[in-house]
N, C-alpha and C positions, 0 to 999 in steps of 0.2 A: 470537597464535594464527592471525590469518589466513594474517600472512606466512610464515607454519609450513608452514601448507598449500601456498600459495603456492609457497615452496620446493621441498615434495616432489614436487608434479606436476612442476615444470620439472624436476628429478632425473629423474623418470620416463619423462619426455618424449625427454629427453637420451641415459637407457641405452635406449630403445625405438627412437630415431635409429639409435642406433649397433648396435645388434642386428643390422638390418634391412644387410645385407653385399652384396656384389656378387657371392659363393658363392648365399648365399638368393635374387638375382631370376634368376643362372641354374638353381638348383635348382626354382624354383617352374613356370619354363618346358621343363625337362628331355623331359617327353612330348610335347612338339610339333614336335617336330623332332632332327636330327642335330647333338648339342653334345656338345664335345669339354673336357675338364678335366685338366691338364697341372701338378703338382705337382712343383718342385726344390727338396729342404729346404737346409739352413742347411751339412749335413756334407759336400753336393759342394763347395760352393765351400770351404770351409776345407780339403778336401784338394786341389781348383783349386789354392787358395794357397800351397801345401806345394810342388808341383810347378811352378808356374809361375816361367817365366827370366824375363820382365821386368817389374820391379817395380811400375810400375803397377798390371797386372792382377793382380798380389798383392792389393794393396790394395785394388783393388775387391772381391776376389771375398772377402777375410774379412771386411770389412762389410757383407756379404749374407747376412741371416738367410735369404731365400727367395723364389721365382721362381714366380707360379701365372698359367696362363695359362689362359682361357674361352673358347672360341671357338663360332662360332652359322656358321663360313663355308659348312659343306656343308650347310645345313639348308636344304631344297628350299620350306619355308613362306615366303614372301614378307610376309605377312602377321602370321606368329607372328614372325618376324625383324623388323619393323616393332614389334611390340607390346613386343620385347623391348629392342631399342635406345628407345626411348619410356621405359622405367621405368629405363632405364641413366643417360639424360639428366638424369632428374629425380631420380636418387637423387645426379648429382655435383652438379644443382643447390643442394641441400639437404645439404649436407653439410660437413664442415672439411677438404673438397679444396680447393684454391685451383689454377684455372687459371692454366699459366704460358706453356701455347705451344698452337699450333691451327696446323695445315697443311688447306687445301683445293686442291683440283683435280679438275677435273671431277665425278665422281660419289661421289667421297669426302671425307672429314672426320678427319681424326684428329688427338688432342687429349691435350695431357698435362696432368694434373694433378698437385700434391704435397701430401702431407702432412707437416706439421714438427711437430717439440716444442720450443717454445722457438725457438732458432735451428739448430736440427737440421732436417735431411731424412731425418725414417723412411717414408718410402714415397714411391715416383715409379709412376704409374699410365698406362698409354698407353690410348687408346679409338678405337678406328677402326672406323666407320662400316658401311664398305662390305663387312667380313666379318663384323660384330658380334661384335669380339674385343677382348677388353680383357687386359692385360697388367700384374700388379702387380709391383715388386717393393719388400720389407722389409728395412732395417736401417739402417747408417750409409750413407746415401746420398750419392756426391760428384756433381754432374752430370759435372765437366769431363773425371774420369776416368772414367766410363762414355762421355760422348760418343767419346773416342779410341778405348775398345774396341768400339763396336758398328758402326763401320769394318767391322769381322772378321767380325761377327757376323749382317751381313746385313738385321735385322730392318726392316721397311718404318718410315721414318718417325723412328726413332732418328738417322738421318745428322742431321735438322735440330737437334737437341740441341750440335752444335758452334758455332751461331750463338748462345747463353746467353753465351759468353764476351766476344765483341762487343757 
C-alpha cells in the first residue's frame, strides 16, 4: 500500500512537470511586458511539401507537426525579461530536455535543447538569451536536414546545427 502511494504521487508529480509548458511561463508573464506568440501548424508545411523542388526540404517540412515561436525581444522591462529568462532556465533545467549545443558570445547565450522518444527527435527547442525567445519545433525531427535548410532561413543561431555532423 505504501508503494501505491508512493507511485501515485511520482505519477502526479511527473503530469504536474509536464503541465507546467513553456506557453504557461510566457503566459504567466504576459502583462509585464511586450511578448510576442508566433504559431505554424502542421498543414503549412505538408503543403511546403507538396510544393517544394528539392527534396530535402520536402522531407523536412512533412515531418513537421509545428513551429511556435515566444518572444520577450521588445519588452522594454529589463527586469520582468530577467525574471522570465530565470523560470525559462529552470524549467529546461528540470525537465526531459537534454541539451545538445550552447553558442555564447558576448552578451548572449543560446541553446538548443531536444526531446526524443525512444531514438526519435520529436522536438528540437532553441533559447536565446539576449531577446528572451525561445523557438520550438514538433515532429520527425532530422537535425542534418534542417541544418542545410536553415542556411535559407536566416534564423540566428541555427547555422551552428551543421557542426552536429562533425
Amino acid at each position: 500500500m505504501k508503494n501505491l502511494i508512493t507511485i501515485i504521487l511520482l505519477f502526479m508529480t511527473v503530469v504536474n512537470a509536464d503541465a507546467q509548458s513553456i506557453k504557461a511561463i510566457f503566459d504567466k508573464h504576459i502583462g509585464e511586458g511586450n511578448y510576442t506568440t508566433v504559431t505554424i501548424n502542421g498543414a503549412l508545411f505538408q503543403l511546403a511539401a507538396e510544393y517544394a523542388e528539392d527534396k530535402e526540404e520536402a522531407n523536412v517540412a512533412k515531418g513537421i507537426e509545428g513551429i511556435r515561436v515566444f518572444s520577450a525581444e521588445e519588452c522594454g522591462n529589463h527586469q520582468a525579461k530577467k525574471a522570465l529568462m530565470n523560470e525559462l532556465w529552470s524549467f529546461f533545467d528540470n525537465s526531459v530536455y537534454k541539451e545538445f549545443m550552447r553558442v555564447e558570445e558576448k552578451h548572449d547565450k543560446v541553446v538548443f535543447y531536444m526531446k526524443k522518444s525512444g531514438e526519435k527527435i520529436i522536438e528540437l527547442t532553441l533559447v536565446a538569451e539576449d531577446d528572451a525567445s525561445v523557438i520550438q519545433i514538433t515532429g520527425d525531427i532530422n537535425l542534418a536536414e534542417i541544418a542545410k535548410i536553415s542556411k535559407t532561413m536566416n534564423v540566428q543561431g541555427m547555422e551552428n546545427l551543421e557542426e552536429i555532423e562533425q
